[in-house]
C-alpha positions as CSV (number, residue, x, y, z in Angstrom):
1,X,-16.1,-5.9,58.4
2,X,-19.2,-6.0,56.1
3,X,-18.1,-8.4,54.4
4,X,-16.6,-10.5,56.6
5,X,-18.2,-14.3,57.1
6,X,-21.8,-14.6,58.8
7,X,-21.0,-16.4,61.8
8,X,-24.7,-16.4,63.3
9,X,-28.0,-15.2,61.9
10,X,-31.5,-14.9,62.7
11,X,-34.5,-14.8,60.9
12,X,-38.0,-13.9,61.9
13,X,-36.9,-14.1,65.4
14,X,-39.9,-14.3,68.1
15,X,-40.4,-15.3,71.8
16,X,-44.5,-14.9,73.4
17,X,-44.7,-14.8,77.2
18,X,-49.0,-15.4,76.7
19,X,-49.8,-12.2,75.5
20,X,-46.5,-10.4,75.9
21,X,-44.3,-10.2,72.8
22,X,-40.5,-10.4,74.2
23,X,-38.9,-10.5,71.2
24,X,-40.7,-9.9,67.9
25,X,-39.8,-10.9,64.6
26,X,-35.6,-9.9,64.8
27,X,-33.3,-10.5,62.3
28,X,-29.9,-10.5,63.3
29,X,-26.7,-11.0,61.4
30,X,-23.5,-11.2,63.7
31,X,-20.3,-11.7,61.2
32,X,-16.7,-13.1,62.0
33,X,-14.4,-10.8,63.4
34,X,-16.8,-8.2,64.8
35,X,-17.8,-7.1,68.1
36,X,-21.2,-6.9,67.7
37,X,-23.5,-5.0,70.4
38,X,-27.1,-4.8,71.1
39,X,-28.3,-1.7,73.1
40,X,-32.0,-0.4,74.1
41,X,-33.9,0.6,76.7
42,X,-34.7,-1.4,79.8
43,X,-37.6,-4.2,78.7
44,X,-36.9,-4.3,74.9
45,X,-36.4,-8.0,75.0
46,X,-32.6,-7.9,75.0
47,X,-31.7,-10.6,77.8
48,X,-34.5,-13.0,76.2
49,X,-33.0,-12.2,72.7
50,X,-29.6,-13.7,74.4
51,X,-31.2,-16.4,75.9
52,X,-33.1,-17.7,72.4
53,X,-29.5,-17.8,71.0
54,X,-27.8,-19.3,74.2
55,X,-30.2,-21.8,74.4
56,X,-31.6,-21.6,77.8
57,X,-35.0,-20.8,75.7
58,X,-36.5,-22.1,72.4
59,X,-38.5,-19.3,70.0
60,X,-42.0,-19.3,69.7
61,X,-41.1,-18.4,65.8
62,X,-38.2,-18.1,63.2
63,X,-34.9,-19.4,63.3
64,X,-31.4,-19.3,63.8
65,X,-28.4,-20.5,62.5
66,X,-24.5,-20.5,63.6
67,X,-21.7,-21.7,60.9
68,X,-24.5,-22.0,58.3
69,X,-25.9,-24.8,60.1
70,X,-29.5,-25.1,62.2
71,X,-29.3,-24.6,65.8
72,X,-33.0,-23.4,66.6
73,X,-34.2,-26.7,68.3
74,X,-30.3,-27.5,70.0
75,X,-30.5,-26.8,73.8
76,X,-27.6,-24.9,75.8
77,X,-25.2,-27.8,76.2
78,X,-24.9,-28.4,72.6
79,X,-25.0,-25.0,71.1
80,X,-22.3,-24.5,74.0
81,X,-20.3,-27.6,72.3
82,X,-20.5,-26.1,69.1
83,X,-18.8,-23.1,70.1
84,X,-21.3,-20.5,71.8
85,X,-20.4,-19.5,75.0
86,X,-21.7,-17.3,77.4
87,X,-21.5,-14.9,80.5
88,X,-24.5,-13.7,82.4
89,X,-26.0,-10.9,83.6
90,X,-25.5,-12.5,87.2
91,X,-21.7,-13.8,88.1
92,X,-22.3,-17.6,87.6
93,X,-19.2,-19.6,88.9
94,X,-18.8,-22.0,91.1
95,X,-17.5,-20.4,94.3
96,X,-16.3,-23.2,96.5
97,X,-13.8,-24.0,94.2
98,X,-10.3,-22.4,93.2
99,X,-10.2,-19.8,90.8
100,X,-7.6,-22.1,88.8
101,X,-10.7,-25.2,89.2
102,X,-13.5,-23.0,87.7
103,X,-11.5,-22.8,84.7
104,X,-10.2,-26.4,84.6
105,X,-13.6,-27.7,84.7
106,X,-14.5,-25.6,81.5
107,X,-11.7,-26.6,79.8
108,X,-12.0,-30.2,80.5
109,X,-15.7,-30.1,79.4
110,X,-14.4,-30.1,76.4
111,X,-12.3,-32.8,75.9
112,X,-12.6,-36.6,75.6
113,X,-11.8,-36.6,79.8
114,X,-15.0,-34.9,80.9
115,X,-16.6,-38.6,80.8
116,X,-13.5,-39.8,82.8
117,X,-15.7,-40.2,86.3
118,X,-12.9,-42.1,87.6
119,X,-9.2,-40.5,86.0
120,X,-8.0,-37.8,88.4
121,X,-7.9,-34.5,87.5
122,X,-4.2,-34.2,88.2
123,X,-3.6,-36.2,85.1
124,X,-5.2,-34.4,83.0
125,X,-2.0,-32.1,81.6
126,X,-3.0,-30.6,78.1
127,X,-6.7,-29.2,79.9
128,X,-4.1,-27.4,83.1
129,X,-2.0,-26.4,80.5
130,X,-5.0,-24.7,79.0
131,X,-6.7,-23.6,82.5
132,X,-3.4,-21.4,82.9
133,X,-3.1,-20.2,79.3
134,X,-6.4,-18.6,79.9
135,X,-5.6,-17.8,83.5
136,X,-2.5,-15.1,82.0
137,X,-5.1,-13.9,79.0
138,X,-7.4,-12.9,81.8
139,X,-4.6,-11.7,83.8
140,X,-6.4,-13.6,86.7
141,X,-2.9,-15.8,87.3
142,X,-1.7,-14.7,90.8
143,X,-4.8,-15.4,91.9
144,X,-4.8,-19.5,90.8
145,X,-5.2,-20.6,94.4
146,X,-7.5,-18.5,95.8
147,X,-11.3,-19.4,96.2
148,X,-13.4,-18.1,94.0
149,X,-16.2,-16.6,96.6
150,X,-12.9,-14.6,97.9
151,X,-12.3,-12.5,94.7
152,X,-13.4,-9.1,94.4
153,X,-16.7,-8.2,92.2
154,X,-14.7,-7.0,89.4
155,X,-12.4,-10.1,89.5
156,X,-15.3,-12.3,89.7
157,X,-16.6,-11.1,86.0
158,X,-13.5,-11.8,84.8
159,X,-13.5,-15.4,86.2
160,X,-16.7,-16.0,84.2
161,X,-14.9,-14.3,81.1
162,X,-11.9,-17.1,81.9
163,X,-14.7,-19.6,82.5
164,X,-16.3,-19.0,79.3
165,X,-12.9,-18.9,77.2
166,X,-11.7,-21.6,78.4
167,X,-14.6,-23.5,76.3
168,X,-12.6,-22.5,72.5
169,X,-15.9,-20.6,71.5
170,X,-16.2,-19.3,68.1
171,X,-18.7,-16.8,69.6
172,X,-18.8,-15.0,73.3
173,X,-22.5,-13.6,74.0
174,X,-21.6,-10.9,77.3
175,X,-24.7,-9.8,78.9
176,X,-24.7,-7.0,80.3
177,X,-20.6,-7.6,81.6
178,X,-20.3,-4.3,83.9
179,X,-23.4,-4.5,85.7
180,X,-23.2,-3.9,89.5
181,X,-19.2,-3.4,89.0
182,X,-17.9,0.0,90.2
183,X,-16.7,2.7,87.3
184,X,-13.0,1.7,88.0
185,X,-13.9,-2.5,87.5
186,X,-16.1,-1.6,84.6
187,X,-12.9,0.3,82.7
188,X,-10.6,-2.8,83.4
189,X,-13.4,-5.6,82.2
190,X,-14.1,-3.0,79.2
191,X,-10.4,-3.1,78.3
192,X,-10.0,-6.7,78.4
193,X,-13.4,-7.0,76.6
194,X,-11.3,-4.9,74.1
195,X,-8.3,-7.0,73.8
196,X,-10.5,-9.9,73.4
197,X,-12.5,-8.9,70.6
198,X,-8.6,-9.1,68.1
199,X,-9.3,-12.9,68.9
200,X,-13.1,-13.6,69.1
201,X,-16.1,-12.7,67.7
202,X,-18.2,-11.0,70.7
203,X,-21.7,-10.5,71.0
204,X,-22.4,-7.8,73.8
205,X,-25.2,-6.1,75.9
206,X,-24.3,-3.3,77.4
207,X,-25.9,-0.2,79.4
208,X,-23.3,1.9,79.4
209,X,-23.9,3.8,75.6
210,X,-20.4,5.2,75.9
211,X,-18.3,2.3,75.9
212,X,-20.6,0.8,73.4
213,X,-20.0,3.4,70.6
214,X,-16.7,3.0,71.8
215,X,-15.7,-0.2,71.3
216,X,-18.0,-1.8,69.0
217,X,-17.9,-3.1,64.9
218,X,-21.6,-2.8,64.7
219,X,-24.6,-1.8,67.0
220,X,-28.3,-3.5,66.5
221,X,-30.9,-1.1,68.8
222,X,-33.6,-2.9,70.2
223,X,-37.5,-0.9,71.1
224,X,-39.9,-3.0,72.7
225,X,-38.3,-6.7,71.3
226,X,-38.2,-5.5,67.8
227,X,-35.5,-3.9,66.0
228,X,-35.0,-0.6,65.8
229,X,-31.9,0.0,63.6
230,X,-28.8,-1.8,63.2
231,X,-25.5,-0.6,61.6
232,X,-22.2,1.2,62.6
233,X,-21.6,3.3,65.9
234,X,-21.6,6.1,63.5
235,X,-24.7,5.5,61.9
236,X,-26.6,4.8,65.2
237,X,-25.5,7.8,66.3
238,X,-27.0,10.2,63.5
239,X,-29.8,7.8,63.5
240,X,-32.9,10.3,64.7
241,X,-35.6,6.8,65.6
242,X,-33.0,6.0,67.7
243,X,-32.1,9.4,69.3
244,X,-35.7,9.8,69.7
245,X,-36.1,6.4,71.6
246,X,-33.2,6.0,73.4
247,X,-29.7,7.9,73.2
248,X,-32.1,11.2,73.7
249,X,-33.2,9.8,77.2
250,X,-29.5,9.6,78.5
251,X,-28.4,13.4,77.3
C-alpha cells in the first residue's frame, strides 16, 4: 500500500490552546486503500488532531489537503460533502428517531432532496433504497423500526458507523470506536470495522493496541501532539522510542 494514491495529507500540522501545544507541527499522509491508525498515550493531541481534519476546528498552523485539493479553511459541513465522514468518541445520533430515519437523513443529506423542506420523505425512493443497503452492510436491518435510544450500546456505535456510510465518504475518521463498549461489543464493531476497510479508506483511533496491530495498513504514534513514528504494525512494534513511550506502559 505504499504506493498506493495520497488520499489526505498534512503538513506542518499545529493547534495552540494559549500556551498549550495540542498538536505540534504533524505531518500525516493517509493513502487510498489503507486503514490507517493513530495510537499514543492519553493527552498526545489525538482527538484534536481528528477534529483539525474533521473540521469542527481550524489549525493555528500548516495545512491540509484531501484529493490534492485545499481543505484547511473548509468547515465540517463541507469537508463532510466532499467525502469525510466521521464517528465520535461519544455515540452521536439522533435518538428519537428510528434506527432506519437516522440513516435516511444521512443519506438524503446528500442528495439534491435535502433542500426539499416541503417533498415528503416517503417519496424519496433512491435515498430508502440506500438507507437499507447500508442498513444489511451494518447488519443493523431487523432492527429498522426500532428507536434508536432503545438499541444496545454496542448497536448504537454501529448506527453511527451506518450513519456515517450512508454519507458515500471517500474517507471514515473512527475515534476511538470501542470506547465504553464491553469486550464482546468491541470484537463485533472491530470485525465490521474490518470488513469495512476492503471498501473504504479508514482513519482510526484506537486504545486497545491489540486490535490496532491487528488490523491496521499503517500506524502513526502520537507523544505529546507531535509525532513519534509512523510506519507498519511491524515496524512500530520493533520501534524502541515507541516501546519506550508507550507500548512498554501496557506490558
Amino acid at each position: 500500500m505504499r504506493g498506493a494514491a495520497t488520499l489526505l495529507q498534512t503538513r506542518s500540522l499545529s493547534k495552540r490552546f494559549g500556551a498549550n501545544v495540542a498538536v505540534d507541527n504533524v505531518d500525516l499522509v493517509v493513502r487510498e486503500g489503507t486503514l490507517h491508525s493513530i495510537i499514543g498515550p492519553n493527552g498526545a493531541g489525538k482527538t484534536t488532531l481528528f477534529n483539525l481534519l474533521s473540521g469542527d476546528l481550524q489549525p493555528s498552523a500548516g495545512e491540509i489537503t484531501f484529493k490534492g485539493s485545499p481543505i484547511t479553511r473548509l468547515d465540517s459541513a463541507r469537508r463532510s460533502h466532499l467525502g469525510i465522514g466521521r464517528s465520535f468518541q461519544r455515540t452521536n445520533i439522533f435518538p428519537q428517531l428510528s434506527v432506519f430515519e437516522n440513516v435516511r437523513l444521512a443519506a438524503q443529506s446528500r442528495t439534491a432532496a435535502s433542500y426539499g423542506m416541503w417533498r415528503a420523505a416517503s417519496s424519496l425512493h433512491a435515498v430508502a433504497r440506500r438507507a437499507d443497503e447500508v442498513l444489511r452492510e451494518i447488519d443493523l436491518a431487523q432492527h429498522a423500526k426500532r428507536r434508536a435510544r432503545e438499541l444496545a450500546g454496542g448497536d448504537q456505535r454501529l448506527l453511527e458507523l451506518a450513519i456515517a456510510l450512508a454519507t458515500d465518504p471517500a474517507l471514515l475518521l473512527l475515534d476511538e470506536p470501542s470506547q465504553g463498549l464491553s469486550p464482546e461489543d468491541a470484537k463485533r464493531l472491530m470485525v465490521r470495522i474490518r470488513a469495512l476497510a476492503q471498501r473504504y479508506t479508514i482513519l482510526l483511533i484506537e486504545h486497545n493496541v491489540g486490535l490496532v496491530m491487528e488490523l491496521s495498513t499503517e500506524i502513526t504514534v502520537m507523544h505529546f501532539g507531535a509525532v513519534l513514528a509512523r510506519g507498519t504494525p511491524q515496524e512500530i512494534r520493533s520501534h524502541q522510542g515507541v516501546r519506550d513511550a508507550y507500548l512498554g506502559r501496557r506490558g
